[in-house]
C-alpha positions in Angstrom: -133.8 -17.4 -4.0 -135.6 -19.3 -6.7 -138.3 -21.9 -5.7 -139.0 -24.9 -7.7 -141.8 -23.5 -10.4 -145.0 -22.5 -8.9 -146.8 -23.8 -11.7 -146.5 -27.4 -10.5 -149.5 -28.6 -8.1 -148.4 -28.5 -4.6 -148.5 -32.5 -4.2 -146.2 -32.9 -7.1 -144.2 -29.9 -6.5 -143.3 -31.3 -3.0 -142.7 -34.4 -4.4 -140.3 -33.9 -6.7 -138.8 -31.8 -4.6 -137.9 -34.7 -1.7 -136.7 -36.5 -5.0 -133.7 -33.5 -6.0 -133.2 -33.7 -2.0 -132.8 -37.6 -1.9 -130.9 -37.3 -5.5 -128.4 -34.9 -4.1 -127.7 -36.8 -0.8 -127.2 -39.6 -3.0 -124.3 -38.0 -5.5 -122.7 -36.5 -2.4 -122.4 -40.6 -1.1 -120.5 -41.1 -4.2 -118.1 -38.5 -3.3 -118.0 -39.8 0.8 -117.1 -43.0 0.0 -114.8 -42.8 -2.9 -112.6 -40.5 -1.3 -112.0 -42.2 1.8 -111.2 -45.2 0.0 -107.8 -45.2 1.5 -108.3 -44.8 4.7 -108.3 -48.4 5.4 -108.3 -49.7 2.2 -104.1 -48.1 1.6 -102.4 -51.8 2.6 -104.6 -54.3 0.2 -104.3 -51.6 -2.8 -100.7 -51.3 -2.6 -100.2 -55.5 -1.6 -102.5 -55.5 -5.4 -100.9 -53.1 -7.3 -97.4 -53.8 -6.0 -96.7 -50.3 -5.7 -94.1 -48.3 -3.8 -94.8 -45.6 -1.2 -93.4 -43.1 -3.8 -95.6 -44.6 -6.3 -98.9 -45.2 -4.0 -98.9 -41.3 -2.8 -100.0 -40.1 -6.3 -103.1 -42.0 -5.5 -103.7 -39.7 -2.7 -102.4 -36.5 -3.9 -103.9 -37.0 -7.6 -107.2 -37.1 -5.6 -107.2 -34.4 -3.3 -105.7 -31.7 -5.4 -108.0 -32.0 -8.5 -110.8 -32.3 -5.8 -109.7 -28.8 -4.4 -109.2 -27.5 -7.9 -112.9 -29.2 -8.5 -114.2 -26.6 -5.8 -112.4 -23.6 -7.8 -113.5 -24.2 -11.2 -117.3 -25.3 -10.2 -118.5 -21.9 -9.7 -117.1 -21.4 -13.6 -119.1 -24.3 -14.8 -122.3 -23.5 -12.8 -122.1 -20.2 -15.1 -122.2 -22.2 -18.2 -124.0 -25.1 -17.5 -127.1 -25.6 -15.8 -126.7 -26.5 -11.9 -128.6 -29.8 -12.5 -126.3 -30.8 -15.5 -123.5 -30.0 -13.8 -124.0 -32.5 -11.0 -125.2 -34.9 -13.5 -122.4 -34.9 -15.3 -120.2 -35.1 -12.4 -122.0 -38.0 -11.0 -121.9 -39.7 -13.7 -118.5 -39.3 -14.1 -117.9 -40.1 -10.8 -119.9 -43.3 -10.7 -117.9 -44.4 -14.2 -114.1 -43.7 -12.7 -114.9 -46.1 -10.1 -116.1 -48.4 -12.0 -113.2 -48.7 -14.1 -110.8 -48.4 -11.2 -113.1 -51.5 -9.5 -111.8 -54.0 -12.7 -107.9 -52.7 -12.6 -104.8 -53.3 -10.5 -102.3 -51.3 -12.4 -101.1 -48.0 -10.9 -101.4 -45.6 -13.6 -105.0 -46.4 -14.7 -105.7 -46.2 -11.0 -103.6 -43.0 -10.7 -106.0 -41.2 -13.7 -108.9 -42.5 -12.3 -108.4 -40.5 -8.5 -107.6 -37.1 -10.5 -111.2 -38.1 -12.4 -112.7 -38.6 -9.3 -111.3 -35.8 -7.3 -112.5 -33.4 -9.8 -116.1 -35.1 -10.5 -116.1 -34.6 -6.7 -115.4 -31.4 -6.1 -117.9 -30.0 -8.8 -120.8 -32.3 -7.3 -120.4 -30.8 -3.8 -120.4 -27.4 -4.8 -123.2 -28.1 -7.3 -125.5 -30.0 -5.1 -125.2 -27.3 -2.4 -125.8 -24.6 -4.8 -128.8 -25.9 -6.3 -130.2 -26.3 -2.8 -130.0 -23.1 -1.5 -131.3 -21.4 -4.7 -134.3 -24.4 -5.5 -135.8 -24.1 -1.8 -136.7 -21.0 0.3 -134.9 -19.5 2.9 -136.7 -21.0 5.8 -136.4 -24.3 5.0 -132.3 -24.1 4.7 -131.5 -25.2 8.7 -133.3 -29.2 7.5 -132.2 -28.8 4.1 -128.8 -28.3 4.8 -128.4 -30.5 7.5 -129.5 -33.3 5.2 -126.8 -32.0 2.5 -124.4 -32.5 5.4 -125.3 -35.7 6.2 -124.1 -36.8 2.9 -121.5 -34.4 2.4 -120.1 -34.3 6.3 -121.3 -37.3 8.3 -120.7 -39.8 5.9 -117.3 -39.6 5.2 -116.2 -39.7 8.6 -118.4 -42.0 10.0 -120.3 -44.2 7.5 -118.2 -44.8 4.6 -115.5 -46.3 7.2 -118.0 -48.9 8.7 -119.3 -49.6 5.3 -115.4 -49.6 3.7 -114.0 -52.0 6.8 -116.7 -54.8 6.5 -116.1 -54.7 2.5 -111.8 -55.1 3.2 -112.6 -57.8 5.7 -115.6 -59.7 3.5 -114.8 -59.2 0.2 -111.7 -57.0 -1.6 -111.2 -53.0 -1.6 -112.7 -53.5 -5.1 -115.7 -53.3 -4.0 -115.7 -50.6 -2.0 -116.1 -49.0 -5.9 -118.2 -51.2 -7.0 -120.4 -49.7 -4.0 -120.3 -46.2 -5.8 -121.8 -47.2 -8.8 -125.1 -47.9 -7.6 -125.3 -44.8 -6.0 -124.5 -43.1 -9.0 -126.8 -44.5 -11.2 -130.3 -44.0 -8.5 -128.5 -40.0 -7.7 -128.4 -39.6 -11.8 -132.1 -41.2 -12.3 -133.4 -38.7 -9.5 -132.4 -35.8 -10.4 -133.7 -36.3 -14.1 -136.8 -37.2 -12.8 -137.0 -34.0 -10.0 -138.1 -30.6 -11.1 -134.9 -28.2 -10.6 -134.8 -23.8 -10.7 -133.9 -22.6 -13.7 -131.1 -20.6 -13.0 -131.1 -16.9 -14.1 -129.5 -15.4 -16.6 -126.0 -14.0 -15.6 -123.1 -11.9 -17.8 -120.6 -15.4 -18.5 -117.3 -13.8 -17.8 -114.6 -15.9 -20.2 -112.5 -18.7 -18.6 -109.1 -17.6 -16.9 -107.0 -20.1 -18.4 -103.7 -17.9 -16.4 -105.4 -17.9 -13.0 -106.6 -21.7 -13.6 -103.2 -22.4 -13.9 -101.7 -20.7 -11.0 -104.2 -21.8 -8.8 -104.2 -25.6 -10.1 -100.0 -24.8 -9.4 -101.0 -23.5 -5.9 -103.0 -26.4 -5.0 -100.8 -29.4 -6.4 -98.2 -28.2 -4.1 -100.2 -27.7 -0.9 -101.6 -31.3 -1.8 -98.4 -32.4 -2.3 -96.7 -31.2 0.7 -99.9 -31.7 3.5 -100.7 -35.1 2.4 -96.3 -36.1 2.0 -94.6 -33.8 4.0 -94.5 -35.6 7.2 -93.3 -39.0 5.5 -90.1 -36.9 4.1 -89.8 -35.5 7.8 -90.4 -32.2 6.1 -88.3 -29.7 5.6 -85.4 -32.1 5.6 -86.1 -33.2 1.8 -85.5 -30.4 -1.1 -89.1 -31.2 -3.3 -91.0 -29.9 0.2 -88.7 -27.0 0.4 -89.3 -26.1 -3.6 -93.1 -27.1 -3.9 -93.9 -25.1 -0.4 -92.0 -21.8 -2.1 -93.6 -22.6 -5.8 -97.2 -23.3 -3.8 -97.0 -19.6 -1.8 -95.5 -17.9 -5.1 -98.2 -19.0 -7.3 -101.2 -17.9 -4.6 -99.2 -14.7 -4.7 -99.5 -14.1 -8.0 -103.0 -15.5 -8.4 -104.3 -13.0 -6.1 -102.3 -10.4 -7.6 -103.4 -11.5 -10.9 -107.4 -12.0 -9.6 -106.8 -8.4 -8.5 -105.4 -7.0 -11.5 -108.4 -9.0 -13.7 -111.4 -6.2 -12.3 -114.1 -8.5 -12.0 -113.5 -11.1 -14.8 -111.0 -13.3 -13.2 -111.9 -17.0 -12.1 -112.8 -16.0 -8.9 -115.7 -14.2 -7.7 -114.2 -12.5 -4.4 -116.5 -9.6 -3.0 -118.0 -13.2 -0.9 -115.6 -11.6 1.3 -117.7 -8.0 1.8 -119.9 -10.4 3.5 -118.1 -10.9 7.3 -119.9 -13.4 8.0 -118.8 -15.6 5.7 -115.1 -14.4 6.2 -115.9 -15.6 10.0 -117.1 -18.9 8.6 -114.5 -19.2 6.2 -111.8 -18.8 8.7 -113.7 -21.0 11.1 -113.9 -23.6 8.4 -109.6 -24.0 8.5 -110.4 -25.1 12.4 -113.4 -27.4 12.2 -111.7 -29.2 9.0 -108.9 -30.1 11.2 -110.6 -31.4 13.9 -113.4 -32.9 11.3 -110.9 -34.8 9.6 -108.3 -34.9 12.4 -110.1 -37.0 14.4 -111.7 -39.1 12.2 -107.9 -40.0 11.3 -107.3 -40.4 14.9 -109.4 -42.7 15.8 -109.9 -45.6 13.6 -106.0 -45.4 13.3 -106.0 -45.8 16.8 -107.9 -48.5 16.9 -106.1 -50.2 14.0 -102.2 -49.9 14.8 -102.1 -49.5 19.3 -105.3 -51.2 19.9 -105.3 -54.1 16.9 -108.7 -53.7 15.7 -109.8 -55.8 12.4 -110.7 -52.8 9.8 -114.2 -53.8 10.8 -114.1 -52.5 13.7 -112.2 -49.9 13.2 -114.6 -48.6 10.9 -117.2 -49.6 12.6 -116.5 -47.6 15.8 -116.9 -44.4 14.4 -120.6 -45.7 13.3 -122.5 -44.6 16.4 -120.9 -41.6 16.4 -122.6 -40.7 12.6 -126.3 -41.6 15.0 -125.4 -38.2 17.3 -124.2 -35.8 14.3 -126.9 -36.8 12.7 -129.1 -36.0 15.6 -127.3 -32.8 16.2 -127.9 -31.8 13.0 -131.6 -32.3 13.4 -131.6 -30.6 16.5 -129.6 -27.8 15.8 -132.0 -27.2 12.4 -135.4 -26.7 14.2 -133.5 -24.6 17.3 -132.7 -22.0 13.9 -136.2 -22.9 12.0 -138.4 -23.2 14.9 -137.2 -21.1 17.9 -135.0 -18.5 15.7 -131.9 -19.3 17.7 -129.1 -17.1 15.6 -126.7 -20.5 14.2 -123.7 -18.4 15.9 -125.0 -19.4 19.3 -124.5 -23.2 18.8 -120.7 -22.5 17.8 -119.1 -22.4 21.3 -121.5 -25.6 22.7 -119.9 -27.7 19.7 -116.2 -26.2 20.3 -116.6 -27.4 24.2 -118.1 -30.8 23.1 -114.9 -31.6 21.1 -113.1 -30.5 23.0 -114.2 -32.5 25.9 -114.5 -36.0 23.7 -110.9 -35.9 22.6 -109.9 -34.8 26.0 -111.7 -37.9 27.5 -110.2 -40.1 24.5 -106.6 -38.7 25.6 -106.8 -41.0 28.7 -107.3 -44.5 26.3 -104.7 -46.9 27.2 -103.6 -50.4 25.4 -106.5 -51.8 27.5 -108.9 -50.0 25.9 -112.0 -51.3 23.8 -115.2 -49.8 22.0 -116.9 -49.8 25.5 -114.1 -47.4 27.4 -114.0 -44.7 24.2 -117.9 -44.6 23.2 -118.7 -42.1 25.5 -116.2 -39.7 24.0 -116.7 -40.6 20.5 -120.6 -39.5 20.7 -119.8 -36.7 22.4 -117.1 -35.8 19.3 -120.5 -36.6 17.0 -122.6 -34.5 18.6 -120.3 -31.3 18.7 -119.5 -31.4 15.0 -123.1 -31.5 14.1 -123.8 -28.4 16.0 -120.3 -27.0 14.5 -121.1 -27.4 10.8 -124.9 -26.5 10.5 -124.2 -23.2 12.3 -121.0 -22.6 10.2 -122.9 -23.3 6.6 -125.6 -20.9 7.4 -123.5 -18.0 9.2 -121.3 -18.5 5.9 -123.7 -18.5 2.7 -127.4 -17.1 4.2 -126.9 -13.5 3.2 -124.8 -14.4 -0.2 -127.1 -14.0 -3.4 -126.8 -15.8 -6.1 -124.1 -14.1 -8.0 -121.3 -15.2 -5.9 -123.0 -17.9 -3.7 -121.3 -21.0 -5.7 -118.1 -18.8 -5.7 -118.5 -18.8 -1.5 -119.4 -22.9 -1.4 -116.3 -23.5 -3.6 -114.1 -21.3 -1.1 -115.5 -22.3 2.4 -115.4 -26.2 0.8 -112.0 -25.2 -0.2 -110.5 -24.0 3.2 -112.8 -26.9 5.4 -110.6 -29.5 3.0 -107.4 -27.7 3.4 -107.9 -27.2 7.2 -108.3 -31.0 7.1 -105.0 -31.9 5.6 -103.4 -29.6 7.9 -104.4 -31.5 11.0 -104.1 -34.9 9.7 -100.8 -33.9 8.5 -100.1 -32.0 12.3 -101.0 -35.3 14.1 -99.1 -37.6 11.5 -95.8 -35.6 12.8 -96.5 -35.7 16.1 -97.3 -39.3 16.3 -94.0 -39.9 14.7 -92.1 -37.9 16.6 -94.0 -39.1 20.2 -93.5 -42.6 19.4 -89.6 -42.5 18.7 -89.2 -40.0 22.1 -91.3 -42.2 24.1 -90.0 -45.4 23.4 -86.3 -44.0 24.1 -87.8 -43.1 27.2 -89.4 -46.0 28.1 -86.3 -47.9 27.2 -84.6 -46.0 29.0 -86.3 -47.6 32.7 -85.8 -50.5 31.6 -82.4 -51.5 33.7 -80.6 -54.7 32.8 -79.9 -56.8 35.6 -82.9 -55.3 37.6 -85.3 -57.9 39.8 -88.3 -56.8 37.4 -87.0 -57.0 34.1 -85.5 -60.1 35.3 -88.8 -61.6 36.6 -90.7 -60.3 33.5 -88.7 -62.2 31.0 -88.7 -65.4 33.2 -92.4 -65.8 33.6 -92.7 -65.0 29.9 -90.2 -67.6 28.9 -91.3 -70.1 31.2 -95.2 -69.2 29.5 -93.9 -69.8 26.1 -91.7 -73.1 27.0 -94.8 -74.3 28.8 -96.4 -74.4 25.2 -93.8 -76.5 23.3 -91.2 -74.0 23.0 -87.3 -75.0 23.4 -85.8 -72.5 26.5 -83.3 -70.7 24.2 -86.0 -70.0 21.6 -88.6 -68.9 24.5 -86.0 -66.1 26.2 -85.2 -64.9 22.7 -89.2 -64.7 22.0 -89.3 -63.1 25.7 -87.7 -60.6 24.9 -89.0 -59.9 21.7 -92.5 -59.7 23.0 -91.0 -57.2 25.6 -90.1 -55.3 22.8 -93.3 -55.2 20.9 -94.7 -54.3 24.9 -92.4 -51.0 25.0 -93.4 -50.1 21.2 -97.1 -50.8 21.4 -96.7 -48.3 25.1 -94.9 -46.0 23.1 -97.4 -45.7 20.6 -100.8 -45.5 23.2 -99.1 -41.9 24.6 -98.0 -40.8 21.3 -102.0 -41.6 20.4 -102.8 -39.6 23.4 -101.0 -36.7 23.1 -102.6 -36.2 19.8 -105.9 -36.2 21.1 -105.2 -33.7 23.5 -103.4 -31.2 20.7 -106.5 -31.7 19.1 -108.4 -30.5 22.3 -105.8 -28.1 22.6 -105.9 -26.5 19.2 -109.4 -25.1 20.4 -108.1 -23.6 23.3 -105.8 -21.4 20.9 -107.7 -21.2 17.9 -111.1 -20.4 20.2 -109.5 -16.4 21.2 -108.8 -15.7 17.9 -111.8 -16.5 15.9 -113.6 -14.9 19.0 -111.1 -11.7 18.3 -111.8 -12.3 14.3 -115.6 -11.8 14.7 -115.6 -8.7 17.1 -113.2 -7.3 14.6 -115.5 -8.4 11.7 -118.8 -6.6 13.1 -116.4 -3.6 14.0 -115.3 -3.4 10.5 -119.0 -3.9 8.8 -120.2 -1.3 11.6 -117.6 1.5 10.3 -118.3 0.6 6.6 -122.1 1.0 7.2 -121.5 4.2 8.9 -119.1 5.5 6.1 -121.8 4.5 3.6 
């Protein structure tokens, strides 16, 4: 690892080394709230731009495919360009798209501007990170990186939605991109002013304009189908059958191709003669899902069965951002300071989210902040002990030939795991709420004594206020309606916090069997060697 240059007097050397820090939390802010715009910003966008669903969906699929394609090609440009430049440039660029799409309601700028930002994003992230393990020393990595993570982690799924849901309800989704630009500018003036390694000299392999392509392919379809699939129910529309079978033929044939390239490909794969960060890679499918699939879960939640403002949606979530944060912390000085291996924190966070969306399984249409805090800290505090051990089990023993190549990947499957859960829960949610409201329907007996008494005392209620008696039974039994739905949609809720618990009972065994099979694998290859 390179350390900032030891020419610099320690007082300045340490300061302008908190300054690239502070500058690199700061670009990966731009990325945290930018691309969680739509989260709870999706119904004033498309009320501005008058768009269709069709129309809105490029939006999020122009966003998160050039942001995946960002975390391919980075490693490419951090061969080139100079790490700092890189994240510069990408700031900047970052900071300019959302600027522009702050002062335009029409859909096609607004379309460019998320494949600008997608791709500015993805570069930053794996720049920032990059630069951090190769400007510090080893044994300051545990607080470095939980820092970067704080940025690059906590914020999207806990601060940028507090900070996005007062901006909806106080002033206009335009601002939430105003916000970014700000950030942009103090990240940029930072890390001019910091002092930054000079990255060695490397053998610049040409740019693979054939495995670009198929791998740009590859991802536009995944995006495509993860982020839309469960709105076309699937399988049951022809473009998810063909962009499924065009997205698995092009991977194909991009590793075949990566394979047949001897070195000089895009991709720098011998990250994966390292096991553990083929551990942490697969682990990073698992903890993207529930990363991401809970932080769907639970301001949507609050928002559509519980009828929270977006404020409080987003603001929910905040005190959960307090504990991963202070997981974080903790779990960085248990590695620095007591030499605890980062593997050993990897079951406590499993069980802690598993027991928080267990707990948040039980919520009912009665429930508030107060009933589902306890299980949303507990959620926060078993992701921070999740992702600090995961970054370091993946990328501590990778030099710095193929480090950004591993960042790009492990950001790559964390992103993909994500859309797989979000899109998982979306289905099921769906599918709960239709099954569960013809079930509940289904109790319901005409003629019977409660039904009866129900829509009496409701009638009466709503005649008491001014309300003609044939108006108030035909309200009745509307609002009895709305009752079953909104009942209907708290179990459907439910049930998708427990598949989330669930998917750690399964997915637990088999990265368990995936590690013993890993060390039994480096063990014969040492031997053999």
């Amino acid at each position: 690892m390179n350390t900032l240059a030891s020419a610099t007097p320690g007082s300045t050397k340490t300061r302008t080394g908190v300054l690239l820090m502070v500058g690199i939390v700061l670009a990966t802010l731009t990325e945290a709230i930018a691309g969680t715009v739509l989260a709870l910003g999706r119904g004033d966008i498309i009320g501005d731009t008058y768009a269709t669903p069709d129309e809105f969906a490029w939006l999020d699929v122009g966003y998160l495919a050039l942001k995946l394609i960002g975390f391919m090609t980075a490693p490419w440009l951090l061969q080139r360009f100079s790490p700092r430049n890189v994240i510069i440039g990408a700031t900047l660029t970052m900071g300019l798209a959302c600027c522009m799409a702050a002062i335009t309601a029409r859909l096609d700028l607004l379309i460019a501007l998320r494949i600008i930002q997608g791709i500015a994003g993805g570069a930053l992230l794996v720049a920032g990170q990059a630069i951090i393990f190769r400007a510090y020393p080893r044994a300051l990595q545990p607080i470095l990186q939980a820092l970067f993570a704080m940025g690059s982690v906590v914020a999207p799924g806990t601060l940028a939605p507090a900070l996005q849901g007062w901006l909806i309800d106080s002033q206009s989704w335009t601002w939430i991109f105003f916000s970014v630009v700000p950030l942009a500018l103090a990240a940029t003036g930072l890390l001019l002013i910091a002092q930054h390694p000079v990255p060695a000299k490397v053998r610049q392999r040409p740019f693979d304009w054939l495995g670009f392509s198929l791998i740009s392919a590859t991802l536009f379809c995944f995006a495509y189908v993860l982020s839309q699939g469960s709105r076309w129910d699937w399988f049951e529309e022809p473009r998810i059958h063909w962009l499924t079978a065009i997205g698995i033929a092009s991977l194909l044939v991009f590793l075949g191709q990566q394979v047949l390239a001897k070195g000089q490909g895009l991709f720098d794969f011998t990250v994966f003669k390292s096991s553990d960060f083929t551990f942490a890679f697969c682990v990073s499918f698992v903890a993207g899902a529930a990363l991401f699939g809970s932080a769907y879960l639970i301001p949507a939640f609050a928002l559509s069965a519980l009828a929270f403002t977006p404020t409080d949606a987003g603001l929910l979530l905040l005190p959960s951002g307090g504990f991963f944060i202070g997981s974080l912390l903790i779990a960085a000085f248990l590695f620095k300071a007591c030499h605890v291996p980062p593997v050993a924190t990897v079951p406590f966070g499993i069980l802690l989210i598993m027991g928080a969306m267990w707990m948040l399984s039980g919520s009912t249409s009665e429930s508030g902040a107060d009933d589902m805090m306890t299980a949303i800290l507990l959620r926060g505090l078993g992701l921070g002990f999740l992702f600090l051990s995961i970054t370091l089990i993946a990328f501590t023993h990778l030099n710095s030939r193929n480090l950004a190549y591993g960042i790009g990947l492990f950001n790559t499957g964390r992103q993909l795991g994500g859309l797989m859960g979000v899109a998982g829960l979306q289905t099921l949610i769906e599918h709960h709420i239709v099954i569960n409201g013809a079930v509940l329907g289904a109790n319901i007996t005409p003629g019977g004594n409660a039904l009866i008494e129900r829509l009496t005392t409701t009638a009466a209620m709503l005649a008491g206020k001014g309300m003609d008696q044939v108006a108030a039974g035909r309200a009745a039994t509307s609002l009895l309606g709305k009752v079953v739905s909104g009942q209907a949609s708290v179990i459907a809720f439910d049930t998708a916090f427990f598949a989330v618990a669930l998917l750690f009972v399964v997915a637990a065994p088999v990265l368990v069997g995936i590690k013993i099979g890993l060390a039994r694998y480096a063990k014969a290859r040492d031997e053999h060697s």
